[in-house]
N, C-alpha and C positions, 0 to 999 in steps of 0.2 A: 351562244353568247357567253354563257361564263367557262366554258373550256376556254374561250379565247380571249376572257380575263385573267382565270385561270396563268395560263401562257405568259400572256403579259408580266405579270405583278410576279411571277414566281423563275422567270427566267433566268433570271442570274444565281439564282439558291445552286448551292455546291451540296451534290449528297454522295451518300458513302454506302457503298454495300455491306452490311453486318454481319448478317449468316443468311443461313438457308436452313428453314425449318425441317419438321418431320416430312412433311407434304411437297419438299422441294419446290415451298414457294423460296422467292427469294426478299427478303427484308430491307427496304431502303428506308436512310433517315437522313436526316438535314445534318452537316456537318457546319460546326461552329467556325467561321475564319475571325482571325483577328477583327475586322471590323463589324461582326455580329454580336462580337466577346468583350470590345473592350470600353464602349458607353465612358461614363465620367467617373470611375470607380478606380482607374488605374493612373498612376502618375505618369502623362505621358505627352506628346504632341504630335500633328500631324502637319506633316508639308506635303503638298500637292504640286504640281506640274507647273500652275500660274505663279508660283512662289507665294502662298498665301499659308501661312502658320498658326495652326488654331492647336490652342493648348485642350486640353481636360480639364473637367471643375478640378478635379484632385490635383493636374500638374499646376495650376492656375495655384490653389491653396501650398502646397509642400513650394513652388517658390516665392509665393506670397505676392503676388503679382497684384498692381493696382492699377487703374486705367491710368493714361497717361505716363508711365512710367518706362525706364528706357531697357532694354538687357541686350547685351549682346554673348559674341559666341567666340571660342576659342579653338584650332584643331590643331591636335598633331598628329599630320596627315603620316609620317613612317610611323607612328604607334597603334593608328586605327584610333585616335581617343578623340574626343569633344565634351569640349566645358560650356555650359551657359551660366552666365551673371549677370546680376542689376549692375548696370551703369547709369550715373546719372549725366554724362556726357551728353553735347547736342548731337552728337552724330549715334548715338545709342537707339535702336529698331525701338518705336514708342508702341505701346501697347495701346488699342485699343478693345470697346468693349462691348458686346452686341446686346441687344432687347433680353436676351434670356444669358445672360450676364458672362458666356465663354468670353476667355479674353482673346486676340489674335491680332497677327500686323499680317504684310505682306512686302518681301522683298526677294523677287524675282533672282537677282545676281545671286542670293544665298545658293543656291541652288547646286549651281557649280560648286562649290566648297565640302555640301554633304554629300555629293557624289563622288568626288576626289577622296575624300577623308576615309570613308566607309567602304568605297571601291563598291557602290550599287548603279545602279540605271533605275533612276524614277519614273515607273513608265505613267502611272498615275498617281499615286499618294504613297508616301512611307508614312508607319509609324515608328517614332523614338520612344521607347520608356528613358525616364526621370530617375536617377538616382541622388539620395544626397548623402556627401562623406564629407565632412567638419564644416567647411564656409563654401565647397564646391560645388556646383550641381552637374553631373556625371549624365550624357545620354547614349544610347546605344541603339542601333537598327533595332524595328523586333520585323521576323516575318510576315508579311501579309498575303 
């Protein structure tokens, strides 16, 4: 029974071969992927497949983000580049804001845009990190 929880709970862990001792054992260890790594510590967001956009505490705070509140997105698709910004337009993606306080909206059509723009295939979830440079907020693919 617990090899075959074991199995269960641990089946999707990515591990990486390190060396090989003196005794030709050979050494495995859990290799960190982006979403083991990047918790609420990294200014960043995440869009999934459903079109549903869940920030980071951190991306949440660095763009200062309040429930109800509107931002939208800017690309230019021959430079590879995207901007997000507060708008307070009605047609501005409103922020909402869960029980343990991540902010997130959900808009399926976006989808097409960061796939065009970055030239990816979303098979499940991208993450963006967060840049800020003077009033801009700056996002970019990171691998997953």
């Amino acid at each position: 029974r617990l090899a075959e929880f074991n199995k269960k709970k641990f089946s999707k862990t990515i591990v990486k071969e390190v060396e090989k001792s003196s005794n030709e054992f050979l050494i495995v260890k859990r290799q960190k992927t982006i979403g083991s790594t990047i918790g609420h510590g990294l200014p960043a967001f995440r869009v999934d497949i459903f079109g549903r956009v869940c920030f980071t505490k951190a991306g949440a705070k660095l763009l200062d983000l309040q429930k109800n509140e509107g931002v939208s997105f800017a690309f230019n698709i021959s430079k590879e580049q995207a901007y997000l910004f507060k708008d307070t337009s009605e047609d501005a993606f409103l922020i909402r804001e869960r029980a343990d306080k991540t902010k997130h909206f959900t808009a399926k059509p976006l989808l097409e845009y960061f796939c065009k723009c970055f030239k990816i295939n979303i098979q499940k979830k991208q993450t963006f990190k967060l840049t800020k440079s003077a009033n801009k907020f700056h996002f970019s693919p990171l691998l997953n």
